[in-house]
C-alpha positions as CSV (number, residue, x, y, z in Angstrom):
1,X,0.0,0.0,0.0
2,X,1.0,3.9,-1.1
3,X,1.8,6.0,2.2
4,X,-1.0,8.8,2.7
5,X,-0.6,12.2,2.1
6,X,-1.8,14.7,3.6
7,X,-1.5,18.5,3.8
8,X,-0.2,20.1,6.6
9,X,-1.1,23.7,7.7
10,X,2.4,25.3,8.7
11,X,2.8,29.3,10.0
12,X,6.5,30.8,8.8
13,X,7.0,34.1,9.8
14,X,3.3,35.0,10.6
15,X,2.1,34.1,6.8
16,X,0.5,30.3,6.4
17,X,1.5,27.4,4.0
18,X,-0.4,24.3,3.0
19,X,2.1,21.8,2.0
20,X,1.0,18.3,1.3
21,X,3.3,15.5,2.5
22,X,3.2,11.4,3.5
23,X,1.3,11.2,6.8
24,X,4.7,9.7,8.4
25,X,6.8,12.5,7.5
26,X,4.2,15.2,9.0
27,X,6.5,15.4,12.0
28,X,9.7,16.0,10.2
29,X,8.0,18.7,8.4
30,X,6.8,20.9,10.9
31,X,10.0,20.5,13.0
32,X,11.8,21.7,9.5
33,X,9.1,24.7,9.6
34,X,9.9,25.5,13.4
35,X,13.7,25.9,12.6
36,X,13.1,27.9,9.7
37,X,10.6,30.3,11.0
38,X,13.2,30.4,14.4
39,X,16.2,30.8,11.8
40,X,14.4,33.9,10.2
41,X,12.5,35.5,12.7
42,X,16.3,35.8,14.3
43,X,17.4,37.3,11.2
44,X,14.7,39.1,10.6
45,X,15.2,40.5,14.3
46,X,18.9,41.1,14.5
47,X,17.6,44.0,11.8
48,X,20.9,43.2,9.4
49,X,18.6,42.1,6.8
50,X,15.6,43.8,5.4
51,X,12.8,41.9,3.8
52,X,11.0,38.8,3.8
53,X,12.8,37.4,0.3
54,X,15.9,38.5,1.6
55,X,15.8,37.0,5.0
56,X,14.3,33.6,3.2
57,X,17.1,33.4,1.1
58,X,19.9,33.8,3.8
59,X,18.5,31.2,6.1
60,X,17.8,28.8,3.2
61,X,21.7,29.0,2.6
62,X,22.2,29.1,6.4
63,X,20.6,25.7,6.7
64,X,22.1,24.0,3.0
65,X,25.3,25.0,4.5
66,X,24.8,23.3,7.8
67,X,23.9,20.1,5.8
68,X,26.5,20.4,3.4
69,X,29.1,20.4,7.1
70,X,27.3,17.4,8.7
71,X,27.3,15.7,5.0
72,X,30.9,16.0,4.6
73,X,31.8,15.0,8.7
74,X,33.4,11.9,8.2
75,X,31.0,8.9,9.4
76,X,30.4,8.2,13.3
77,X,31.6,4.5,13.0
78,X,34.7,5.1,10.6
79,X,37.2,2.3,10.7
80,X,38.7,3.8,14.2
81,X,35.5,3.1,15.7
82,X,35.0,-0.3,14.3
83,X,38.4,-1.5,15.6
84,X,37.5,-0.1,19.4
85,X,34.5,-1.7,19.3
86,X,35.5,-4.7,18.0
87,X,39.1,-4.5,20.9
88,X,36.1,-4.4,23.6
89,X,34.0,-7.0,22.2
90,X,36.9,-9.2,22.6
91,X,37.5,-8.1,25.7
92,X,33.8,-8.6,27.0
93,X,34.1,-11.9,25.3
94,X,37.4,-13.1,27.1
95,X,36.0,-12.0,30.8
96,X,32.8,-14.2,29.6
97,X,34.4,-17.6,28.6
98,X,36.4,-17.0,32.0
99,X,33.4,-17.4,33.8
């Protein structure tokens, strides 16, 4: 079966916007909307940057360059990590067959 969509009702900087989404991603959505209204209503407060457009613009590239850093942060289990885990799962073993 298709996952649902639905349309979602989400406020951004006092204006409204129905987007339609799968029911399961609903969640992730209006957390995304939460940031980015948070993102430019600071913007939009710090008074460095005039209009609506503007401010939109400048937290969209605030947030692709965020992703773009966390994309290109080498993975949390690289190959250092496998080998400590693996040292203390030979270890846990060793104290276990002692038993």
């Amino acid at each position: 079966m298709s996952p649902k969509s639905i349309t979602v009702l989400l406020t951004i900087m006092g204006k409204e916007y129905k987007i339609a989404c799968e029911s399961q991603e609903q969640e992730n959505l209006v957390r995304s909307a939460g940031e980015l209204d948070a993102q430019m209503r600071k913007m939009r407060d710090s008074g460095k940057v005039g209009n609506t457009e503007r401010i939109a613009v400048m937290a969209a590239l605030n947030l692709s360059h965020e992703l773009q850093t966390l994309k290109n942060q080498p993975p949390v289990f690289s190959q250092g990590w496998k080998d400590c885990f693996s040292s203390m799962m030979t270890k846990i073993e060793n104290v276990l067959e002692k038993r």
